[in-house]
N, C-alpha and C positions, 0 to 999 in steps of 0.2 A: 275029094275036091276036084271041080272039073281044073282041066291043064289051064283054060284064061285066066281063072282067079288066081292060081298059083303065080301065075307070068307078072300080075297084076301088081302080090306082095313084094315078091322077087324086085321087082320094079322100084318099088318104096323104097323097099331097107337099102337097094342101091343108093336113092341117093338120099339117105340120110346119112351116109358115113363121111367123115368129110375126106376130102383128097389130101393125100398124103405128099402127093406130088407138088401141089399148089402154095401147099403150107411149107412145105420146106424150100422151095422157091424164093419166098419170100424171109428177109430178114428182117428181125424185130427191129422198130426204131432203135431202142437204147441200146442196141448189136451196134450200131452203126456206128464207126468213127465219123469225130470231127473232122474237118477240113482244115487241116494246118493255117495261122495266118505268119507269115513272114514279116517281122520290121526289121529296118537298115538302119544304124545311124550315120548320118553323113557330120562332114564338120561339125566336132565338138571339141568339148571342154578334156572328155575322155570318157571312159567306159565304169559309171557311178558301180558302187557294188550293187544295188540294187538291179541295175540291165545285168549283171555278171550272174547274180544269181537268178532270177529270171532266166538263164539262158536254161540252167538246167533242172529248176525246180518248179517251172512254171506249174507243174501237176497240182501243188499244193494251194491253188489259188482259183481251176476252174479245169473242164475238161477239154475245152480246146488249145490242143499243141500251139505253142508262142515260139517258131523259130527266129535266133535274133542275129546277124549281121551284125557283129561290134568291131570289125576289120579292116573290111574291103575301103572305107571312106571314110573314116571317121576319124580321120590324120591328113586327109588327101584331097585332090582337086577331084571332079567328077563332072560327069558332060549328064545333060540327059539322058543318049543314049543307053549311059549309063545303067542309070534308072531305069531302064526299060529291060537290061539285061539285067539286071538282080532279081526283078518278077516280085517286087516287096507289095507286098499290100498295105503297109506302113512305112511312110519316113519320118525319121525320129531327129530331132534340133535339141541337142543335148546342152543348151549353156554355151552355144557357140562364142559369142560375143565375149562372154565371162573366161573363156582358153585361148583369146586373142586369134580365134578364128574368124578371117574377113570370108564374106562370100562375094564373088565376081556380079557382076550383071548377069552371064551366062549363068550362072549356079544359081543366082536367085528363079530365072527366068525356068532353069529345068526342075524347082521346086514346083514352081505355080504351075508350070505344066503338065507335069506328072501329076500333081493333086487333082488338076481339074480333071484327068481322065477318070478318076475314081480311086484316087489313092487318098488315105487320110495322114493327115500329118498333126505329129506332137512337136509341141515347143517346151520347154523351160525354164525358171532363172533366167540368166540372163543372154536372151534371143537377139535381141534389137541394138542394145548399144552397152560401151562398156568401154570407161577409158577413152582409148585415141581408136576401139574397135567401133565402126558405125555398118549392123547389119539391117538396119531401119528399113530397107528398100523390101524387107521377109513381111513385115508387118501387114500389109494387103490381106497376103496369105492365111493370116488368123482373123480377118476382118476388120482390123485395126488400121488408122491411121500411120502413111510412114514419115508425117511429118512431125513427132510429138518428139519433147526431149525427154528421157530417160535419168533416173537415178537407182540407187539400191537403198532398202530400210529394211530395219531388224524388224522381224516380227516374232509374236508368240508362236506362229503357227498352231494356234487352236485356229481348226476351219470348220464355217460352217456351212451346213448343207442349203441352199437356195432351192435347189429344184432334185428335190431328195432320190426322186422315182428315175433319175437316168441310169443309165445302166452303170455309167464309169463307178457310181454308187454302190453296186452289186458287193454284196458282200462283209462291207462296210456299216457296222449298227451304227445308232444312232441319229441325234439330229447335228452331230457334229463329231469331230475325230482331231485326234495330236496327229500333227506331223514329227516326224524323226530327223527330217531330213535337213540341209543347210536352214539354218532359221530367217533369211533374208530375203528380201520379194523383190526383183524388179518392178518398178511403179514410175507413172510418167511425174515428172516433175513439181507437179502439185502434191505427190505425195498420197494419193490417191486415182482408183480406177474410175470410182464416181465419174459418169457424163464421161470417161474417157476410152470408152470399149467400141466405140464406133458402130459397127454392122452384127457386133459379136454381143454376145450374153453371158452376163453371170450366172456360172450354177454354182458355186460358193463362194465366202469369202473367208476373211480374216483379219483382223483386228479393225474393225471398219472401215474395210474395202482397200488397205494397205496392200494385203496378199489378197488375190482373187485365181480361180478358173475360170476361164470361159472358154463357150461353142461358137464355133461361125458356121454354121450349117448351110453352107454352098450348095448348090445344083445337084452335085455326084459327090462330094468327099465332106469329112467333119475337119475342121480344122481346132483341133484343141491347145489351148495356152495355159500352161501352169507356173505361175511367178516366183512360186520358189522352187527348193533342188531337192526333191522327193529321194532320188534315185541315191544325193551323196548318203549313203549310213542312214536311210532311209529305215522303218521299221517295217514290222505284218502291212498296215494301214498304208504305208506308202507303196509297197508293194504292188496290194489288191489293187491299189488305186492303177498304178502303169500297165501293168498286164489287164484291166475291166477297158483301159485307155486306149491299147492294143489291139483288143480282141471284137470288142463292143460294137464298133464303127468302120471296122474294116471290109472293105467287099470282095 
């Protein structure tokens, strides 16, 4: 064989081998960790079992790590600042109103302001008012009206799915699911959310439109509002639901 042809083969089988170097460089996607999301709760009612197990179970529910801040504020005053030094990527409105927690004008205002940078916020049960508690001035923040008045009703908490394909959905069969959780909805006065969700949208209800979720899908953040108390003794299904609520929409 003259030496060019030889050079020629040699040449080939070079590069059909693949690089050893190149491929181990590279890490498989599903190698890859998540990226932690962090939520805070600030003023609430207190720390549901459901946030508590959440803190350390969250694995059973999805593969991205859910660290949860159930301390720093969630008995306490808090500045912005604040907010900016916890680094959350969720703030959580645990039934503030319902724990006779008031928010200042400052506290409301370093909600709205944090959210807008890109932080998404969860509400609760009972957010807006409660009693001689009036946190009405948050409601913006879920895209709601803060001028409406507020009561509580028992519901079934069978809910159903509106807009099935969201992710808060994720995990969650069917076209509807029991809640576990406190059986009560905050609803504005009428007694229904009907015509009362302002800028925000229902993706489920319950008992016709008694208990509802909804999105306010702002510029940079989701603003989510759940009318009753998932979290108190909450089950699986309410679970899925705060950690998909968590994780889903956070940036």
């Amino acid at each position: 064989m003259r030496w060019e042809n030889l050079a020629f083969f040699v040449c080939l089988a070079t590069l059909a081998v693949p690089s050893v170097h190149s491929q181990a460089a590279e890490t498989p996607p599903a190698a890859r960790k998540a990226k932690p999301v962090k939520a805070v709760l600030l003023k609430s009612w207190g720390v549901g079992s459901v946030w508590a197990d959440l803190k350390t179970n969250w694995s059973q529910y999805g593969k991205t790590p859910l660290m949860i801040d159930d301390t720093s504020f969630v008995n306490s005053d808090f500045t912005y600042q604040d907010l900016v030094n916890s680094k959350a990527n969720v703030i959580v409105l645990s039934n503030p109103a319902g724990g006779k927690q008031a928010y200042t004008q400052s506290e409301v205002s370093a909600v709205s302001t944090y959210a807008a940078k890109g932080h998404s916020v969860i509400g609760t049960f009972e957010v807006f008012q409660s009693s001689t508690t009036d946190n009405r001035a948050l409601a913006p923040v879920f895209g709601l009206k803060s001028g409406l008045q507020y009561t509580e009703a028992e519901i079934s908490n069978l809910f159903h799915k509106i807009k099935a394909t969201e992710c808060i959905f994720k995990d969650i069969s069917g076209d509807s699911w029991q809640s576990y959780g406190y059986n009560y909805s905050q609803v504005p006065a009428s007694r229904s959310w009907l015509n009362k969700l302002g800028q925000a949208q229902a993706v489920a209800q319950s008992d016709n439109y008694v208990g509802a979720i909804s999105f306010y899908k702002a510029k940079k953040y989701m603003g989510i509002y759940i009318s009753n108390f998932p979290e108190y003794y909450g089950g699986t299904n309410d679970e899925q639901l705060l950690y998909n609520a968590s994780i889903c929409y956070a940036r």
